[in-house]
N, C-alpha and C positions, 0 to 999 in steps of 0.2 A: 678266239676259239676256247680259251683257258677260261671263259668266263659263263662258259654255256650252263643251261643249267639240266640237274641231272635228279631226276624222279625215280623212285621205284615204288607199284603199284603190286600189291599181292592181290590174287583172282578174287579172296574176298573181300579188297577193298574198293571194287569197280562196280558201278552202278550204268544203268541204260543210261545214253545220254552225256557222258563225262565227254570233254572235250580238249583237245589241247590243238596247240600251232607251233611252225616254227617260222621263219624269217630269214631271205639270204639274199642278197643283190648277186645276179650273176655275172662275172667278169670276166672278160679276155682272158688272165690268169687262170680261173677255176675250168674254163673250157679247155684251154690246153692240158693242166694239170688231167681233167678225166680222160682228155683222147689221149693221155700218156700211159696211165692207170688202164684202162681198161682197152686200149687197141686199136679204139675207134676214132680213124683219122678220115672218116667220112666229109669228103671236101666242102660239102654247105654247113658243116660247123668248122673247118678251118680255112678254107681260102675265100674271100669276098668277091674275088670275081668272077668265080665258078659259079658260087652261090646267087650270084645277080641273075643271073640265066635262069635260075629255077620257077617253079609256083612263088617262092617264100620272097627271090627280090633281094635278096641279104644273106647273110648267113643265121642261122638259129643254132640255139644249145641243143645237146645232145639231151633226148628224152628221156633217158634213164637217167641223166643229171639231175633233173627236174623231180623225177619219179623218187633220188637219193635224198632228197629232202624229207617227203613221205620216209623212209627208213629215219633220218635222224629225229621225226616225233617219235615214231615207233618204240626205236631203242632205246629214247633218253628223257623220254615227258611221259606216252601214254601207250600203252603199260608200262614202258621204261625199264629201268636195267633187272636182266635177268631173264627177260621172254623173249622168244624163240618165234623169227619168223614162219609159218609156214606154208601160207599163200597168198599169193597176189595177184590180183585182176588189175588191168593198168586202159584206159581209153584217154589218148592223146587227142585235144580239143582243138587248140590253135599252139603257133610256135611261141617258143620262147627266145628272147634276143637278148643281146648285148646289152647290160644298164638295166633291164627288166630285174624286179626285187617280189622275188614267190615269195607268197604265204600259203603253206603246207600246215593242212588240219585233219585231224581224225576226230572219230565220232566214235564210241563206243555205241551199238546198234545190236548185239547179242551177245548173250554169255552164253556157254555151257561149262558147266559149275562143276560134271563130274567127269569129262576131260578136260577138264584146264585150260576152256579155248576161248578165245575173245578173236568176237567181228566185230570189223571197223570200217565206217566208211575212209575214202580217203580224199582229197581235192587239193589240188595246188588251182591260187586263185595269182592276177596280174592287175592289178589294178579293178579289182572286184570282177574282171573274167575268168572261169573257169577254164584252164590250159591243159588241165588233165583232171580226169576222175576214174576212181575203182573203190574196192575195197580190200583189205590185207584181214587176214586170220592170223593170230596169233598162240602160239600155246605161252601161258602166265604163270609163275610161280605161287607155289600155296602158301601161308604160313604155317601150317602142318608139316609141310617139307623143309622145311625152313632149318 
């Protein structure tokens, strides 16, 4: 984690089109870890034999795990440190499991320059399937403000 890397983009140093990703294998570990964090001990992401019974067959990760990825480009490649989430659209495609390794990408897709706001699309992919897709609004820091 001490090795992640950490960008910061000023509103006017973002162009249409700028991209970034990030990369996490998800683990037994990290799924516990979030239904600690966050409350959600929803039994098809922790008990396997509940989970066998469902549509999924298994258990899957919890969706806003997945969707937290999308936040760590957010906060720390593009736009990166300093901008402020302040909307997200989120559409969950297929599940995500155990061993499964997202790659989490944004797209710069709109600015508006004189409130300080950047769209972005967003997508966690699995093995080049799309497992989730939306888009996040961000407000960016000026160097004016700066």
């Amino acid at each position: 984690m001490g090795s992640e890397v950490m960008q910061n983009y000023y509103i006017e140093d973002l162009k249409i089109g700028m991209e970034a990703s990030f990369e996490r294998e998800v683990t037994e570990d990290l799924i516990i870890k979030f239904a600690q964090v966050s409350g959600d001990t929803n039994p098809v992401h922790m008990d396997e034999e509940f989970a066998k019974n469902t549509r999924f067959k298994g258990r899957i990760a919890h969706g806003l795990l997945t969707a937290s990825f999308v936040s760590t480009v957010l906060g720390t490649r593009l736009p990166g440190a300093g901008s402020i989430y302040l909307h997200q659209d989120l559409v969950f495609r297929a599940p995500v499991r155990i061993g499964d390794v997202v790659i989490a990408s944004v797209k710069v897709e709109k600015i508006n320059w004189h409130r300080r706001v950047v769209t972005l699309s967003c997508s966690c992919t699995v093995k080049g399937r799309v497992v989730m897709g939306g888009q996040a609004m961000m407000m960016v820091p000026s160097k004016e403000k700066a």
